[in-house]
C-alpha positions as CSV (number, residue, x, y, z in Angstrom):
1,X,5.8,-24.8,-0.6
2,X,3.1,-22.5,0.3
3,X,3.6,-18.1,0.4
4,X,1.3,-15.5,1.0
5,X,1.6,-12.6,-1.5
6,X,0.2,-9.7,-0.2
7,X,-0.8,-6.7,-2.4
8,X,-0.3,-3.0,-1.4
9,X,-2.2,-0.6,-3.4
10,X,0.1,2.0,-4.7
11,X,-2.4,3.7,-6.7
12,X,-6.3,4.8,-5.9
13,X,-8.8,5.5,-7.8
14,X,-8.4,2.1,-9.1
15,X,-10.9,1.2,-12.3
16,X,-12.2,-2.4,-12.9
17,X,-11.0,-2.2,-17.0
18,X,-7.1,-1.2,-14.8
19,X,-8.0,-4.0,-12.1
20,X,-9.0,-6.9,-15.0
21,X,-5.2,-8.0,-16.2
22,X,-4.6,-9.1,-12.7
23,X,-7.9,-10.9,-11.9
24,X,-7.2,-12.8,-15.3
25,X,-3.7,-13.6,-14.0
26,X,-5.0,-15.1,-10.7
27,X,-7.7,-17.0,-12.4
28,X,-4.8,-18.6,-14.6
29,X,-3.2,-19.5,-11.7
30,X,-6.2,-21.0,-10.4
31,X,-6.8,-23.1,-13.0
32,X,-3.3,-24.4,-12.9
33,X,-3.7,-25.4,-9.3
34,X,-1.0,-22.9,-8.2
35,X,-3.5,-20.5,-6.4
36,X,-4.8,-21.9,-3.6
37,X,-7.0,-18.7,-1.8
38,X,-7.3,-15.2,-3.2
39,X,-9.2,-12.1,-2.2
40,X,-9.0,-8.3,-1.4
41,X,-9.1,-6.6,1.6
42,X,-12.3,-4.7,2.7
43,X,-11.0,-1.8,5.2
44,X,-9.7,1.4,4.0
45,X,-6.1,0.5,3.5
46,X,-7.3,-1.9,0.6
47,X,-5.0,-4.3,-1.6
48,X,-5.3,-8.2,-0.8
49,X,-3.7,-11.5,-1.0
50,X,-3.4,-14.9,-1.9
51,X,-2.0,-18.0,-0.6
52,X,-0.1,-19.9,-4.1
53,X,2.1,-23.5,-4.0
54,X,5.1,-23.4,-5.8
55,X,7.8,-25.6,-6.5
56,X,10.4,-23.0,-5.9
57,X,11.2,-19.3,-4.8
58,X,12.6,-19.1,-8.3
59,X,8.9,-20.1,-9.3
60,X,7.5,-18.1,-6.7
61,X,9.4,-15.0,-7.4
62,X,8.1,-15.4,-11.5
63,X,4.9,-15.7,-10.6
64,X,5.0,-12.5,-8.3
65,X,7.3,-10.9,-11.3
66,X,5.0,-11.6,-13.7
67,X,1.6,-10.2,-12.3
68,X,0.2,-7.3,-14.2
69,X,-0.1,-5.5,-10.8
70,X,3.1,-5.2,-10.3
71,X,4.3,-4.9,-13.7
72,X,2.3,-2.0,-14.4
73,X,3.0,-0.1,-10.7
74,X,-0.4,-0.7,-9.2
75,X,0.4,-2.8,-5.5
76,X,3.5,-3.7,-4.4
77,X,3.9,-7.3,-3.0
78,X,5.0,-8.5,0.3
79,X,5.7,-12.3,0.2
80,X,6.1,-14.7,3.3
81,X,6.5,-18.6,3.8
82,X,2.8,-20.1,4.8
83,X,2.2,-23.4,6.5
84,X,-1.5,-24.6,5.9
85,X,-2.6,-26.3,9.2
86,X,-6.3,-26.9,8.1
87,X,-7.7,-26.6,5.0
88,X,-11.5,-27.1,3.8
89,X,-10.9,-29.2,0.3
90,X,-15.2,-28.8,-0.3
């Protein structure tokens, strides 16, 4: 099943060196074929999101858990169910 994860900044004046253990994280997943889009948000309210396929909301709820982001009180996540109409597999 597919959820977006969306990221809420909870911090600003966000570095790259604080930003790096999540980017790593989402490039694991993408390697694992769990992450299926990621990106931030451009506008002033900032954050971002990713679509991920999981088995599970257990599985879903580990990964979220689990990202250094949200371990270490940077975003906050909102999750929701996704259903992929149309997808470019390029």
């Amino acid at each position: 099943m597919n959820y977006v994860v969306i990221h809420h900044m909870l911090q600003k004046d966000l570095t790259e060196e604080m930003m790096q253990p999540h980017v790593e994280y989402l490039k694991e997943l993408f390697d694992k074929g769990k992450l299926i889009i990621t990106g931030p948000f451009l506008d002033e309210k900032r954050g971002g999101m990713f679509v991920i396929d999981v088995e599970s909301e257990d599985e879903l709820m580990d990964i979220v858990n689990n990202d250094p982001a949200i371990k270490n009180g940077i975003s906050k996540s909102e999750v929701r169910p996704y259903k992929i109409v149309f997808r470019d597999n390029k």
